[in-house]
PyMOL CGO cylinders between C-alpha atoms (Angstrom):
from pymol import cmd
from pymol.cgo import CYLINDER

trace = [
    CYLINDER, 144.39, 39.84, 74.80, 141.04, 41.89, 75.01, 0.3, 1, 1, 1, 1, 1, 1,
    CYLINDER, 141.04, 41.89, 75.01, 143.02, 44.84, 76.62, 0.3, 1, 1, 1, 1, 1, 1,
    CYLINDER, 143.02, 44.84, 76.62, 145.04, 44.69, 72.97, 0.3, 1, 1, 1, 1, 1, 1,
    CYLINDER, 145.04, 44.69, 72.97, 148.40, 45.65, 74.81, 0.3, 1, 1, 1, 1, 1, 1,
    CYLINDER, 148.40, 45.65, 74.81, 151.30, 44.57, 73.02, 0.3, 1, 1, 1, 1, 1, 1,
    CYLINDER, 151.30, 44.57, 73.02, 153.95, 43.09, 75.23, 0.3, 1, 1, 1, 1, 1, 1,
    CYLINDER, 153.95, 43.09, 75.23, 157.76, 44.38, 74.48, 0.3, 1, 1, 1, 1, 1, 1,
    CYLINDER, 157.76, 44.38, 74.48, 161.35, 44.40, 75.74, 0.3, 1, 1, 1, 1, 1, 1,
    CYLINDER, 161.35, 44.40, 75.74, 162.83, 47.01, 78.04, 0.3, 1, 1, 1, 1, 1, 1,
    CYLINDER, 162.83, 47.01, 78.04, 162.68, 50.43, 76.45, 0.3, 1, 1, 1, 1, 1, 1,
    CYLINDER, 162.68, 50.43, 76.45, 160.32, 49.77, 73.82, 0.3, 1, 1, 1, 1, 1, 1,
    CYLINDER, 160.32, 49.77, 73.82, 157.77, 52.16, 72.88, 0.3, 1, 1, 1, 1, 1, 1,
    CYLINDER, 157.77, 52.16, 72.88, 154.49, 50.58, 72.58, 0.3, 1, 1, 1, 1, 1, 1,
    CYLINDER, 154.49, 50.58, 72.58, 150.70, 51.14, 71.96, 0.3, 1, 1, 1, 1, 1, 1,
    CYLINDER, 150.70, 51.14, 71.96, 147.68, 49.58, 72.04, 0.3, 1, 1, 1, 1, 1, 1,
    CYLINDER, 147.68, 49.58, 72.04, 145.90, 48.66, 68.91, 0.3, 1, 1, 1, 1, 1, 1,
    CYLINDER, 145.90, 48.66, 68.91, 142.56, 50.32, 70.02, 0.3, 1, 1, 1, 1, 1, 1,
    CYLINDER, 142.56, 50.32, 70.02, 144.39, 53.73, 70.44, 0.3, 1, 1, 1, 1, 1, 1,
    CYLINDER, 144.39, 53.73, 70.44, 144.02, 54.02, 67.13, 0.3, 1, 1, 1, 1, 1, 1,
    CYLINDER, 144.02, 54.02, 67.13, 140.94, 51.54, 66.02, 0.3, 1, 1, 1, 1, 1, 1,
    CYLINDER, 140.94, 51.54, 66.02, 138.99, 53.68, 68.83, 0.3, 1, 1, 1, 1, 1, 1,
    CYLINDER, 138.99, 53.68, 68.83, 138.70, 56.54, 66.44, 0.3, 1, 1, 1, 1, 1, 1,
    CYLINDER, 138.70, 56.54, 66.44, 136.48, 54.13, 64.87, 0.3, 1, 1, 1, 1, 1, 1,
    CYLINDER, 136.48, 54.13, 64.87, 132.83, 54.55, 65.69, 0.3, 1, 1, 1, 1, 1, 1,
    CYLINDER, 132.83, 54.55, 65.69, 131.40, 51.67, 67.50, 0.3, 1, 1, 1, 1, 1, 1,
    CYLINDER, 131.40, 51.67, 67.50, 134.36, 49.28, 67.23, 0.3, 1, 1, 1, 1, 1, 1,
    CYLINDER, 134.36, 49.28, 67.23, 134.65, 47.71, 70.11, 0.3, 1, 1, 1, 1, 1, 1,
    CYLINDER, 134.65, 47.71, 70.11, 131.06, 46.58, 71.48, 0.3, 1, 1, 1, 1, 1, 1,
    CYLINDER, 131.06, 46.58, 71.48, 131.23, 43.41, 73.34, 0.3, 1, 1, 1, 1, 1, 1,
    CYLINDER, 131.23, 43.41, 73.34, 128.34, 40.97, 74.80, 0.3, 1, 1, 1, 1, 1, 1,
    CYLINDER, 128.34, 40.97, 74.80, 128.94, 38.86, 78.07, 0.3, 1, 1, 1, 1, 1, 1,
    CYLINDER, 128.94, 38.86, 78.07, 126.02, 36.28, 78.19, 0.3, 1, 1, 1, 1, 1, 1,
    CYLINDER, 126.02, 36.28, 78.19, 126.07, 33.90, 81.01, 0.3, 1, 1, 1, 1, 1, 1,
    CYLINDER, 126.07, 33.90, 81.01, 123.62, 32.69, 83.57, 0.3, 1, 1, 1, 1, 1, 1,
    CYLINDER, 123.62, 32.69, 83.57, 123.05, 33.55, 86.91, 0.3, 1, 1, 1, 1, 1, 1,
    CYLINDER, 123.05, 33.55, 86.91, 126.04, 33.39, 89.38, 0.3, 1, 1, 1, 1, 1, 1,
    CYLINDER, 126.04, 33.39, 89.38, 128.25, 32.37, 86.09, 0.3, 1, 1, 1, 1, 1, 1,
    CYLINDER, 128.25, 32.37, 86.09, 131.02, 34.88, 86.81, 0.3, 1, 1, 1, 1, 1, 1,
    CYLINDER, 131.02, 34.88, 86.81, 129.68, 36.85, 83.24, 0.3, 1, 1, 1, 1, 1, 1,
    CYLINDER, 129.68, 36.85, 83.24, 129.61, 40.50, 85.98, 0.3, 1, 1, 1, 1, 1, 1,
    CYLINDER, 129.61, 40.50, 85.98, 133.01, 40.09, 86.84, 0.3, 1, 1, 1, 1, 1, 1,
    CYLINDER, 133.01, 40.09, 86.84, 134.12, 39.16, 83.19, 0.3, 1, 1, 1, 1, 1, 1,
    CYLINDER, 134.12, 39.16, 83.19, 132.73, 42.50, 81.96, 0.3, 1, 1, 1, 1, 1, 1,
    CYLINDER, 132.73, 42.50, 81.96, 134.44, 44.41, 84.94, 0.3, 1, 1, 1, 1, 1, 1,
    CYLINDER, 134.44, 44.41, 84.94, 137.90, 42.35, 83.67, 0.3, 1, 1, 1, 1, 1, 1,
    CYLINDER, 137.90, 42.35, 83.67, 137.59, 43.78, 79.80, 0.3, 1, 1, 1, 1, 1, 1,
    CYLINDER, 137.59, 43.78, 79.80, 137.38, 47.05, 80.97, 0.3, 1, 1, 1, 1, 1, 1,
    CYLINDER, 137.38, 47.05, 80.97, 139.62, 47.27, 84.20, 0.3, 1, 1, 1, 1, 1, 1,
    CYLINDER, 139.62, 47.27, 84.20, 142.51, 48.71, 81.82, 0.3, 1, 1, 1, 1, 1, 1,
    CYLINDER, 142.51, 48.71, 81.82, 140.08, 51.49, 80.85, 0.3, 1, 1, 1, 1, 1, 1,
    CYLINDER, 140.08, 51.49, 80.85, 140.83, 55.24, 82.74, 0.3, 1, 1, 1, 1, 1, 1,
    CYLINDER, 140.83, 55.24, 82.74, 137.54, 56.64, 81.94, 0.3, 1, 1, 1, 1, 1, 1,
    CYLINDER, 137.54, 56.64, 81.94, 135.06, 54.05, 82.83, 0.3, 1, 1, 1, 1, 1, 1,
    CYLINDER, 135.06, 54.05, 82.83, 131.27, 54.82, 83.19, 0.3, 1, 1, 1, 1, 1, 1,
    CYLINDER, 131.27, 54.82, 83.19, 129.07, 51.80, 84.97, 0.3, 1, 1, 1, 1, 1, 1,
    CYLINDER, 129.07, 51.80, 84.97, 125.09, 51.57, 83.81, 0.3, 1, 1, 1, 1, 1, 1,
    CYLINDER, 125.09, 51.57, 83.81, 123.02, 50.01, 86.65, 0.3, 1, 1, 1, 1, 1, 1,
    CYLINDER, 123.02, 50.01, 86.65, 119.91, 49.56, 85.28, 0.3, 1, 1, 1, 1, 1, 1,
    CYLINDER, 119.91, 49.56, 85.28, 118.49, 47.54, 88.22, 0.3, 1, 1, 1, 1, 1, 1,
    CYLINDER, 118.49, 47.54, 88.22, 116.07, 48.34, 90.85, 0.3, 1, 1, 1, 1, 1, 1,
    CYLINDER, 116.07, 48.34, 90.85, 116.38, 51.21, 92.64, 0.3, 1, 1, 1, 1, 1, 1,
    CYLINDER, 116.38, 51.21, 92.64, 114.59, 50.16, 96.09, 0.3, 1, 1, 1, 1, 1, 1,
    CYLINDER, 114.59, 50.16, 96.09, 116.14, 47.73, 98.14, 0.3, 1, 1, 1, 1, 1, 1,
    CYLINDER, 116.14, 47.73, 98.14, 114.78, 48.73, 101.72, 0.3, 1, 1, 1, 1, 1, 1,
    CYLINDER, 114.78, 48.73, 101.72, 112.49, 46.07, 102.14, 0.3, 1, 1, 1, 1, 1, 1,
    CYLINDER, 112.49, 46.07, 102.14, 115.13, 43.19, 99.94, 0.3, 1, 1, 1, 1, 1, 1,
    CYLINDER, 115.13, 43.19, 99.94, 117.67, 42.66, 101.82, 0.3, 1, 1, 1, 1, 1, 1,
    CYLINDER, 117.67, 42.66, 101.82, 119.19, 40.14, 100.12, 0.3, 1, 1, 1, 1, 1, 1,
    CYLINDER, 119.19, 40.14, 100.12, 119.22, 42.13, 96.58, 0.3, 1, 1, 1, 1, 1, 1,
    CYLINDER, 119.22, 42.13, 96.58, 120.56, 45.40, 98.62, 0.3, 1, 1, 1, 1, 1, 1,
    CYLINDER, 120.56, 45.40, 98.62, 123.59, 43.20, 99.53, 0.3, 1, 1, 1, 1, 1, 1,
    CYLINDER, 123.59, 43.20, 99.53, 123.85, 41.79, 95.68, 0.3, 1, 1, 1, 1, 1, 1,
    CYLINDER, 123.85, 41.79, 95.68, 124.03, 45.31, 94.85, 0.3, 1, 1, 1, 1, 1, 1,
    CYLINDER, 124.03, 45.31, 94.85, 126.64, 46.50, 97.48, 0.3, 1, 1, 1, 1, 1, 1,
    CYLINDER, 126.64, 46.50, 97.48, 128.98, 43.47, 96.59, 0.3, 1, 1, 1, 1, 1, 1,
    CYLINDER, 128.98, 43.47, 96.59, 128.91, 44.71, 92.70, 0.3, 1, 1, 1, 1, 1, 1,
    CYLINDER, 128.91, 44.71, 92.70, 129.81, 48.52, 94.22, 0.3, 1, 1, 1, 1, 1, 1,
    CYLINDER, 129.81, 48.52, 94.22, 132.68, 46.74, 96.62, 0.3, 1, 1, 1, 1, 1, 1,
    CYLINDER, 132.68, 46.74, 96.62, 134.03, 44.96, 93.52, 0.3, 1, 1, 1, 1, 1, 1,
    CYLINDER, 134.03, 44.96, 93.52, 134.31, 48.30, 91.30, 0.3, 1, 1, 1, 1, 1, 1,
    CYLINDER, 134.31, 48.30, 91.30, 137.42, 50.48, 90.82, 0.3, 1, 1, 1, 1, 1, 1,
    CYLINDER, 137.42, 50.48, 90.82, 136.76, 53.75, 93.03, 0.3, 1, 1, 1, 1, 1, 1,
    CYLINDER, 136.76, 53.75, 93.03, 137.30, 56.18, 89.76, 0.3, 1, 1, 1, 1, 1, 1,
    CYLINDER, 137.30, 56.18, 89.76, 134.30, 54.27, 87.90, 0.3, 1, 1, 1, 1, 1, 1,
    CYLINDER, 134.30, 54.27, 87.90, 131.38, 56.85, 87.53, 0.3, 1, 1, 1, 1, 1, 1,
    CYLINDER, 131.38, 56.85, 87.53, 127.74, 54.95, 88.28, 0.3, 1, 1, 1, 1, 1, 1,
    CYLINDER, 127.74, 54.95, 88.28, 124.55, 55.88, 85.97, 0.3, 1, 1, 1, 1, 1, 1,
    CYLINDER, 124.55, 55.88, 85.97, 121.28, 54.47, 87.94, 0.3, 1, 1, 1, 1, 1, 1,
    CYLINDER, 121.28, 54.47, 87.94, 119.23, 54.45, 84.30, 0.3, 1, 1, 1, 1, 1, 1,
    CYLINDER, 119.23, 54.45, 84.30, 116.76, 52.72, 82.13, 0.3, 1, 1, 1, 1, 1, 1,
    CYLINDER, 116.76, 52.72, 82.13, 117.75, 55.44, 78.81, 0.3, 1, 1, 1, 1, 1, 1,
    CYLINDER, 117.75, 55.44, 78.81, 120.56, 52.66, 77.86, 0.3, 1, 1, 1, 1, 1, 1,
    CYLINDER, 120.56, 52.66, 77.86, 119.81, 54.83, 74.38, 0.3, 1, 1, 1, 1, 1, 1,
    CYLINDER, 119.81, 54.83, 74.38, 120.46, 58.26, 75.22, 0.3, 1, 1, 1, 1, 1, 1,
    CYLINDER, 120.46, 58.26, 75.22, 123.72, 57.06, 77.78, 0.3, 1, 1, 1, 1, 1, 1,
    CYLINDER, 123.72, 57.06, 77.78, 125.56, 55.44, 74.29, 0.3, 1, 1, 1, 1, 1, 1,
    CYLINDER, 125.56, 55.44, 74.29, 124.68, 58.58, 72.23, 0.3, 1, 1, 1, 1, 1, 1,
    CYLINDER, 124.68, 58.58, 72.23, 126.39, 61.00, 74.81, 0.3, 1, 1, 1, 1, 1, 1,
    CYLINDER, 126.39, 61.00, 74.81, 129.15, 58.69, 76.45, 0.3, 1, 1, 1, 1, 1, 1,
    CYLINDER, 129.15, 58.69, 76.45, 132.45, 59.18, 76.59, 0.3, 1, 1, 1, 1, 1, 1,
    CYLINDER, 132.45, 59.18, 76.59, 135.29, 57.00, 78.05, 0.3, 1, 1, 1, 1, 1, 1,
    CYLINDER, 135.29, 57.00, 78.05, 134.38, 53.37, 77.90, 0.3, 1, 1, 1, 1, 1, 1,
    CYLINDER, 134.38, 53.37, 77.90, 130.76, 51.67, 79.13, 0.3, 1, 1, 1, 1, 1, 1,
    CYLINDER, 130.76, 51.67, 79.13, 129.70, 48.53, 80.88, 0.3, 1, 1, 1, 1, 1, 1,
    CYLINDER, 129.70, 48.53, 80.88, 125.75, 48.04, 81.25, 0.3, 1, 1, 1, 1, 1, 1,
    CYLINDER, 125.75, 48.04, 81.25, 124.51, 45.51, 83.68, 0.3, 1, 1, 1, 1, 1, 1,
    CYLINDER, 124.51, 45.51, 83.68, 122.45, 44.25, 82.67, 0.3, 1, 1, 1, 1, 1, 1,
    CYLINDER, 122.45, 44.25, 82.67, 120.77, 43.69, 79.86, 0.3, 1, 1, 1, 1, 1, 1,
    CYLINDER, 120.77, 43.69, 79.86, 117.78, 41.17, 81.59, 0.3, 1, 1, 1, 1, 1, 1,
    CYLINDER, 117.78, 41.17, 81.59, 117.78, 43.88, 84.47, 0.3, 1, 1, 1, 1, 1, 1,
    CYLINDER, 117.78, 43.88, 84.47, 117.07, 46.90, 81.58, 0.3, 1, 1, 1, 1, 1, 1,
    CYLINDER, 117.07, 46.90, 81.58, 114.39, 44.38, 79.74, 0.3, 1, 1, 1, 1, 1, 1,
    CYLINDER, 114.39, 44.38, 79.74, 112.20, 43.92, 82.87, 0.3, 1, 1, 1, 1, 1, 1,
    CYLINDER, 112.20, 43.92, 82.87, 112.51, 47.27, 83.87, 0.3, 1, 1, 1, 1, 1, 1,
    CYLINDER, 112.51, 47.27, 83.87, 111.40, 48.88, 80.39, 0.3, 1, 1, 1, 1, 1, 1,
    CYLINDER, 111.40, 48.88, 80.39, 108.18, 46.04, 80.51, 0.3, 1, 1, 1, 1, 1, 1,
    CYLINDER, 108.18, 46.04, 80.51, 106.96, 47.41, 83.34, 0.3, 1, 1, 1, 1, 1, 1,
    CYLINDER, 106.96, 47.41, 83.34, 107.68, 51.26, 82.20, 0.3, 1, 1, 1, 1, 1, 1,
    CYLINDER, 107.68, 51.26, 82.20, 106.01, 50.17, 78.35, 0.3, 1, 1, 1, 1, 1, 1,
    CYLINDER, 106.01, 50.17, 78.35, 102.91, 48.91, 80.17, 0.3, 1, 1, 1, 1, 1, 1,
    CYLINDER, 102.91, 48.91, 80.17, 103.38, 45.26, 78.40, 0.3, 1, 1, 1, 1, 1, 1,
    CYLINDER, 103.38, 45.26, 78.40, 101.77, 43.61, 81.62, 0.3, 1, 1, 1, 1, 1, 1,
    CYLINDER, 101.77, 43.61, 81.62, 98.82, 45.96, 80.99, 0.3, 1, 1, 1, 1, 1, 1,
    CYLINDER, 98.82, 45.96, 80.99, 98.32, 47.76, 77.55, 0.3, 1, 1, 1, 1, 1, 1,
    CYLINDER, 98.32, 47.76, 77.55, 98.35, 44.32, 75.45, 0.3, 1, 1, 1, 1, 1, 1,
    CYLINDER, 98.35, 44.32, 75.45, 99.24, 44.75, 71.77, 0.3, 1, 1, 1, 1, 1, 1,
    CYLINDER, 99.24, 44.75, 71.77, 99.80, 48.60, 72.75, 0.3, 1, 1, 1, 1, 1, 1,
    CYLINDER, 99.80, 48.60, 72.75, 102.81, 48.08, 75.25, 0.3, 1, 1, 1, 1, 1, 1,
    CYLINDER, 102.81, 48.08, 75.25, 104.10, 45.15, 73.00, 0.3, 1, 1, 1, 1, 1, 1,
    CYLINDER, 104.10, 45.15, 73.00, 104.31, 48.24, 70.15, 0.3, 1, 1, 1, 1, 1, 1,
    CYLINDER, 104.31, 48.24, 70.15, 106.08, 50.61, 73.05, 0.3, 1, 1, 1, 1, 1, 1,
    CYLINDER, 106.08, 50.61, 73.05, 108.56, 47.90, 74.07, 0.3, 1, 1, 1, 1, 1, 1,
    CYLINDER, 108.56, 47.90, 74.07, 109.54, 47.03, 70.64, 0.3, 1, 1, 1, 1, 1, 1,
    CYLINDER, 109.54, 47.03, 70.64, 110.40, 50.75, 69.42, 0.3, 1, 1, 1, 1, 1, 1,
    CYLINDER, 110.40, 50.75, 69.42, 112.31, 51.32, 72.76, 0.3, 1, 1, 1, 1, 1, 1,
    CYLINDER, 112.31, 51.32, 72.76, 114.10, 47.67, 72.08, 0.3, 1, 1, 1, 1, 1, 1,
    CYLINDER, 114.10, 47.67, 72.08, 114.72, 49.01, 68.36, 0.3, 1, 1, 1, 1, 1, 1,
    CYLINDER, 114.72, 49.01, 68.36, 116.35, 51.95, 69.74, 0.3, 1, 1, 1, 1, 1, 1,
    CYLINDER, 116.35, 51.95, 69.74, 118.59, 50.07, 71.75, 0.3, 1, 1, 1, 1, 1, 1,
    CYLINDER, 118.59, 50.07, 71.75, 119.85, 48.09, 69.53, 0.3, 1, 1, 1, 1, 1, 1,
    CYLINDER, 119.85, 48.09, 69.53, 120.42, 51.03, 66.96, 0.3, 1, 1, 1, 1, 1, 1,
    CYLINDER, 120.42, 51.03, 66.96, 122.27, 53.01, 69.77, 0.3, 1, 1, 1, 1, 1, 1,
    CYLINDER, 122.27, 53.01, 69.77, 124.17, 49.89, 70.51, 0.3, 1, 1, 1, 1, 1, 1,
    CYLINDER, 124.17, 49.89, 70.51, 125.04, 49.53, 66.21, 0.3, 1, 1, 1, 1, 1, 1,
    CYLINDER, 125.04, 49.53, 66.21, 126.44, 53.67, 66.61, 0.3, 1, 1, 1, 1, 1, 1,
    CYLINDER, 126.44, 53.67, 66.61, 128.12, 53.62, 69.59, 0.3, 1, 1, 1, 1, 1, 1,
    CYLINDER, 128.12, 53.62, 69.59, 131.34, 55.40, 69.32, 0.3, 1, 1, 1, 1, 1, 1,
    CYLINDER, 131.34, 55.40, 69.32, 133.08, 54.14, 72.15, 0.3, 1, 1, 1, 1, 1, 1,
    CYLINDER, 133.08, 54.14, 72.15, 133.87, 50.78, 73.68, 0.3, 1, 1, 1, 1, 1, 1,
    CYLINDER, 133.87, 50.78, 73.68, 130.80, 49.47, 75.29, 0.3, 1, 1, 1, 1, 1, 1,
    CYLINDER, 130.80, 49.47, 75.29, 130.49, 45.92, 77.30, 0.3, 1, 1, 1, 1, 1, 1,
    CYLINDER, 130.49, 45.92, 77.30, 127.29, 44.73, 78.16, 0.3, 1, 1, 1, 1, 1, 1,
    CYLINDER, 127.29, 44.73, 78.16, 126.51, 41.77, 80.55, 0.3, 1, 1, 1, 1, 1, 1,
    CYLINDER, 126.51, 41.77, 80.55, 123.14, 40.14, 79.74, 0.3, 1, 1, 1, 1, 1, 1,
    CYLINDER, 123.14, 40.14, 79.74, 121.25, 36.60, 80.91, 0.3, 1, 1, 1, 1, 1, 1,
    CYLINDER, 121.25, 36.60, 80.91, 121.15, 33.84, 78.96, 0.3, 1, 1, 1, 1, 1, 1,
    CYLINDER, 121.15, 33.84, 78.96, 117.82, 32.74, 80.47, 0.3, 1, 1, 1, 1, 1, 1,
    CYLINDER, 117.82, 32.74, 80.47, 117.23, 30.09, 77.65, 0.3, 1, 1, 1, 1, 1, 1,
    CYLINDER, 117.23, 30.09, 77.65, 118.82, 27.05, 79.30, 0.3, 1, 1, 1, 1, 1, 1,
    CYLINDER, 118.82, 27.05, 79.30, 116.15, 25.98, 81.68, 0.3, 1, 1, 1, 1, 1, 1,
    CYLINDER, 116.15, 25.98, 81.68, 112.62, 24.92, 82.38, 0.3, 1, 1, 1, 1, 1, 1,
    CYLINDER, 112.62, 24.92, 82.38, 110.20, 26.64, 80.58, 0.3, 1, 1, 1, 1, 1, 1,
    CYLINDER, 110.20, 26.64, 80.58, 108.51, 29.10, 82.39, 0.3, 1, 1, 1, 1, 1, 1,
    CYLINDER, 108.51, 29.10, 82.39, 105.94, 28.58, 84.38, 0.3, 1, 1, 1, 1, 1, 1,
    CYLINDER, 105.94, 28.58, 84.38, 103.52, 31.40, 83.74, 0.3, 1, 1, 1, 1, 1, 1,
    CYLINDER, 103.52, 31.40, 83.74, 102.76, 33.71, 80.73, 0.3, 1, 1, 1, 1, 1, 1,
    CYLINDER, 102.76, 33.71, 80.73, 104.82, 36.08, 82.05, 0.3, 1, 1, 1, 1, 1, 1,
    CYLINDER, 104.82, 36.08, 82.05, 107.88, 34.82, 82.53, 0.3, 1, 1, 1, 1, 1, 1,
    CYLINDER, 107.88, 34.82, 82.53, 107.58, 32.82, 78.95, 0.3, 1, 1, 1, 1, 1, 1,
    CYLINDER, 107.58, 32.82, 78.95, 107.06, 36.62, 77.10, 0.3, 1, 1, 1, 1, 1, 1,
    CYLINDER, 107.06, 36.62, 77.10, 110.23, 37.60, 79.43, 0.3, 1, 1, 1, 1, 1, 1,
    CYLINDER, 110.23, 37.60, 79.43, 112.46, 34.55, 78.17, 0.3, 1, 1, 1, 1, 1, 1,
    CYLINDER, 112.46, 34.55, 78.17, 111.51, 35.07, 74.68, 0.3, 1, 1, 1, 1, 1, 1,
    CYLINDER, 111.51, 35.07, 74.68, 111.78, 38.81, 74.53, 0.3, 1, 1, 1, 1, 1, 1,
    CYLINDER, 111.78, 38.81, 74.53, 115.24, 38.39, 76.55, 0.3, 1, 1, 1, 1, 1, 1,
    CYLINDER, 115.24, 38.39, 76.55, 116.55, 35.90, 74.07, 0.3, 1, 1, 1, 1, 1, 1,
    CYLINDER, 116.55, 35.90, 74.07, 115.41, 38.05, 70.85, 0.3, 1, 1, 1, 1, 1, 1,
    CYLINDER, 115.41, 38.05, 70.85, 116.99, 41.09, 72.37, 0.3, 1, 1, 1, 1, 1, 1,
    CYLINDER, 116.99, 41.09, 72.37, 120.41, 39.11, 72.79, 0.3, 1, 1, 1, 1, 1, 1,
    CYLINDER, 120.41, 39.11, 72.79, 120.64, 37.54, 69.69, 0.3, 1, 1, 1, 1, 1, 1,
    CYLINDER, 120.64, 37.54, 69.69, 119.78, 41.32, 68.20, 0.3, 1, 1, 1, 1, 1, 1,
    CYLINDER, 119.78, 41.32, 68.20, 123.03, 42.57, 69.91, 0.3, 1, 1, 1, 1, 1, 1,
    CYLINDER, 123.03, 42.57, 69.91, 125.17, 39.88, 69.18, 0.3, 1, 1, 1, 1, 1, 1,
    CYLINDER, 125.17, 39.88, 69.18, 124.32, 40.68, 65.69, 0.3, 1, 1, 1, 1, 1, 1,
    CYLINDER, 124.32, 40.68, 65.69, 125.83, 43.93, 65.74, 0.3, 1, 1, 1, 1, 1, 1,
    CYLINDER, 125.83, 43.93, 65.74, 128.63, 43.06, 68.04, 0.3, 1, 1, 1, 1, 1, 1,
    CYLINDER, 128.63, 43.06, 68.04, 132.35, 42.77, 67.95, 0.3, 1, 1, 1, 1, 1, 1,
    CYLINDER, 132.35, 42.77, 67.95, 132.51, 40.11, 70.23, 0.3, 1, 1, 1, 1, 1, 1,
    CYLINDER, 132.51, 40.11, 70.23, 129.98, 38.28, 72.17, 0.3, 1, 1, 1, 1, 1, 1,
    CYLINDER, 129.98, 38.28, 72.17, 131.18, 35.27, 74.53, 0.3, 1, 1, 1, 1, 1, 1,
    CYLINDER, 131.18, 35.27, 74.53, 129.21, 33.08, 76.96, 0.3, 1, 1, 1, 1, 1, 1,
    CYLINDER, 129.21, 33.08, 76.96, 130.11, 32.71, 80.50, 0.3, 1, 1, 1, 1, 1, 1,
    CYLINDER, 130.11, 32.71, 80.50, 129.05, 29.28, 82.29, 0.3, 1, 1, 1, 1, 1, 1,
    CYLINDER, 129.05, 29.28, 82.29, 130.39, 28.31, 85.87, 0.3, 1, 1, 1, 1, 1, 1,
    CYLINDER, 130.39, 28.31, 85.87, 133.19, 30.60, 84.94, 0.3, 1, 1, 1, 1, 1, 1,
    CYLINDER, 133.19, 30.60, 84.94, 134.72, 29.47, 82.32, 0.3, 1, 1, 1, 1, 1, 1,
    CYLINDER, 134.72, 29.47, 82.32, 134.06, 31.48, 78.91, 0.3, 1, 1, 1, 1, 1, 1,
    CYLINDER, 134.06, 31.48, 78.91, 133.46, 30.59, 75.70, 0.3, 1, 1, 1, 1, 1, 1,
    CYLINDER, 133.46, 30.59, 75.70, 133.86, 32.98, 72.55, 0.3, 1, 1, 1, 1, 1, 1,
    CYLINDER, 133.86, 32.98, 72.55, 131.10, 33.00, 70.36, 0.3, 1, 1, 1, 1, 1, 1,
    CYLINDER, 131.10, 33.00, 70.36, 132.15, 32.87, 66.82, 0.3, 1, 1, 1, 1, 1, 1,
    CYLINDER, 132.15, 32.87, 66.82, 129.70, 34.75, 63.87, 0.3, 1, 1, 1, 1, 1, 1,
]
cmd.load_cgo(trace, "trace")
């Protein structure tokens, strides 16, 4: 159903409704929420494994020599990818929707968020890195409103739990969830993954 292929007898010519609702800008943009370990990675891959021209946005960290355990997270979700997929290694989620072309997946949103924290100076700069993350969290979200092609994005639902612990990880669960609800505004579809089984999420 979220490929839109139309199924037909023997012979038939047929098309999929996006060939022509593509020429549409910013149709199709689609939010996977879901929790860690929820499946919500491999649901993303699934939307978009009909897709020819597929570009993947890792936005996580870079340096794994001294992780172990997150270097093999990260080979698992290379070993799961179609071989033709290109990989962007970026935080500019922004400037990769304005020039895309083909179809996008992003994962992950809560990856991106923690990222851009550290790169705003939040942890440091006070009200001035608050001010730096919110323009570059604007941004996304207006990139995400324009995109003109069909963009997936897998992002945490972090929400659920125990409060956090530490001012730090509070900020993180509240910016997360303000950022989420933000692009579920201005999404096609949004759905929420939990122990992998999803749920649509209705307007």
């Amino acid at each position: 159903g979220f490929w839109r292929a139309e199924l037909a007898g023997d012979g038939d010519a047929v098309t999929t409704a996006r060939s022509e609702e593509k020429k549409v800008p910013g149709l199709w943009r689609v939010l996977v929420l879901g929790g860690a370990r929820s499946g919500k990675s491999e649901r993303a891959e699934l939307r978009l494994a009909g897709e020819p021209d597929v570009t993947y946005v890792a936005t996580g960290a870079r340096g794994t020599a001294g992780d172990p355990e997150w270097a093999a997270r990260v080979a698992a979700h290379r070993a799961r990818r179609p071989g033709w997929w290109r990989t962007a290694e970026t935080t500019d989620l922004a400037g990769v929707l304005r020039t895309a072309r083909g179809a996008v997946l992003i994962d992950g949103i809560g990856t991106w968020l923690a990222a851009v924290m550290d790169e705003c100076g939040v942890w440091e700069d006070g009200a001035a890195g608050r001010a730096r993350l919110a323009a570059r969290t604007a941004g996304l979200v207006e990139a995400w409103r324009q995109a003109g092609v069909y963009v997936v994005a897998v992002s945490d639902e972090t929400g659920l739990g125990v409060v956090p612990a530490t001012p730090a990880g509070r900020l993180f669960r509240d910016e997360l969830g303000r950022l989420n609800r933000a692009l579920a505004a201005e999404s096609t579809e949004a759905e929420l993954v939990v122990a992998g089984r999803v749920l649509p999420l209705g307007e």
